[in-house]
C-alpha positions as CSV (number, residue, x, y, z in Angstrom):
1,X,74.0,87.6,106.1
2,X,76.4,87.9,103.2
3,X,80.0,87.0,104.4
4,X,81.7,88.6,101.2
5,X,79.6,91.5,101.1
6,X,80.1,92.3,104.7
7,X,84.1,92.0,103.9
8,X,83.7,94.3,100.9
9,X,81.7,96.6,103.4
10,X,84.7,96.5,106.2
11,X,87.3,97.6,103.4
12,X,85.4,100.2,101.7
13,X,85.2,101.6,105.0
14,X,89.5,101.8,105.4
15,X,90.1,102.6,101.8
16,X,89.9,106.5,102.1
17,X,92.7,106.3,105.5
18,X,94.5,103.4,103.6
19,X,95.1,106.3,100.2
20,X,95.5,109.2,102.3
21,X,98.4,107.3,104.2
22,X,100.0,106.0,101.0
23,X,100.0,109.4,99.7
24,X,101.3,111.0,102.8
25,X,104.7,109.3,102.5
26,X,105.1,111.4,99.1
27,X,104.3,112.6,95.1
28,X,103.0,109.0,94.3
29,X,101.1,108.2,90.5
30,X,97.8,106.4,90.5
31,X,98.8,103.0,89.7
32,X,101.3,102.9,92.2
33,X,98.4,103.5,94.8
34,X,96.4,100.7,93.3
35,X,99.3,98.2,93.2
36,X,100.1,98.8,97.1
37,X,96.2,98.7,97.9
38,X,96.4,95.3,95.8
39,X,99.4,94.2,97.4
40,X,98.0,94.7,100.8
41,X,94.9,92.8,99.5
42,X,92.6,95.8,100.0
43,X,91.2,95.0,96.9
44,X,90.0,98.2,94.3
45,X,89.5,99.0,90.8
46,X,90.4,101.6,88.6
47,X,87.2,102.5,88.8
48,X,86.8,103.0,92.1
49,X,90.0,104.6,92.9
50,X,89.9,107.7,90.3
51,X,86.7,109.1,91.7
52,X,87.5,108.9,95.1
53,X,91.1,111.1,93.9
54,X,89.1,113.4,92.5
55,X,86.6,113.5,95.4
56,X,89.7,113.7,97.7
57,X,91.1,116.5,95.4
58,X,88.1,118.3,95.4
59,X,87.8,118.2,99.6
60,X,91.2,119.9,99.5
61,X,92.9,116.8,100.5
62,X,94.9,116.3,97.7
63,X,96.8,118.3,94.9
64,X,98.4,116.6,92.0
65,X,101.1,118.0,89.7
66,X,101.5,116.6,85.8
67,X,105.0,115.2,85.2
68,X,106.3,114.0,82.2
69,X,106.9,110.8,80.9
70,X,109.2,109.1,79.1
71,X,107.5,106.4,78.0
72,X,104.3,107.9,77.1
73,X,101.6,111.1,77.8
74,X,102.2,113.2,80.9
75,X,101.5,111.8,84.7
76,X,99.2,113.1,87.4
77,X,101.4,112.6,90.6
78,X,99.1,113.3,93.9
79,X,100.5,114.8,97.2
80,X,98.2,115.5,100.3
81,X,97.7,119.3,100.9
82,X,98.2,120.7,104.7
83,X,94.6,120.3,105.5
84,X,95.0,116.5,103.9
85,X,97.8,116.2,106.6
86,X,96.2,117.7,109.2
87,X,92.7,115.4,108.0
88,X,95.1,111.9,108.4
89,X,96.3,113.0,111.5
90,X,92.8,113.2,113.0
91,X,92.5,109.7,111.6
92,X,95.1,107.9,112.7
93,X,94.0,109.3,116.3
94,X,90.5,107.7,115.6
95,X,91.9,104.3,114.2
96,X,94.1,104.0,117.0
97,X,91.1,104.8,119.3
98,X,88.8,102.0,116.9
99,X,91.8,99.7,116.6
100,X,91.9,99.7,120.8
101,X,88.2,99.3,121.1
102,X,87.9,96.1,118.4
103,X,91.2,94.6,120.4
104,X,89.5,94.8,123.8
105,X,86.3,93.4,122.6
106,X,87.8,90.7,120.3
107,X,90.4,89.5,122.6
108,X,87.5,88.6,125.7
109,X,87.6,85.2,126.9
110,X,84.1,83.7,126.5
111,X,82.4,82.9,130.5
């Protein structure tokens, strides 16, 4: 089995709950979402983060308003909708529930 490509598997899987919670805290532009996920070494691409937006966006998860910039063309800023909130609040009921599980199995002494 493929170490790195089971890692790349395990953070795929987090990455949706990991945007929609960085977006839940407020209006927040694209690279800004990218640099946290890349800070928290959840590692993604542009290319991989603007689809999943959009497929977000079109779920009803996420609206975004344009803003302008100073320093250049107008920004897309993204805030979660009320069915995005209520969506990340079922969740974060479910990663606490997987989060519990993986701790209890993990944590087992060996016989």
């Amino acid at each position: 089995m493929d170490l790195e490509n089971a890692q790349v598997q395990m953070r795929k899987g987090i990455l949706e709950y990991c945007i929609l919670h960085i977006i839940s805290r407020g209006e927040i532009y694209a690279s800004e979402i990218l640099d946290e996920l890349i800070n928290a070494r959840i590692m993604v691409v542009e290319g991989t983060l603007y689809p999943l937006l959009t497929r977000l966006k079109n779920s009803g998860l996420l609206d975004y308003k344009w803003v302008e910039s100073t320093s250049g063309p107008p920004r897309k800023y993204y805030v979660l909708t009320d069915t995005g909130q209520l969506f990340l609040d079922n969740l974060n009921s479910t990663w606490n529930e997987l989060s519990e599980s993986v701790t209890t199995i993990i944590s087992k002494k060996t016989k």
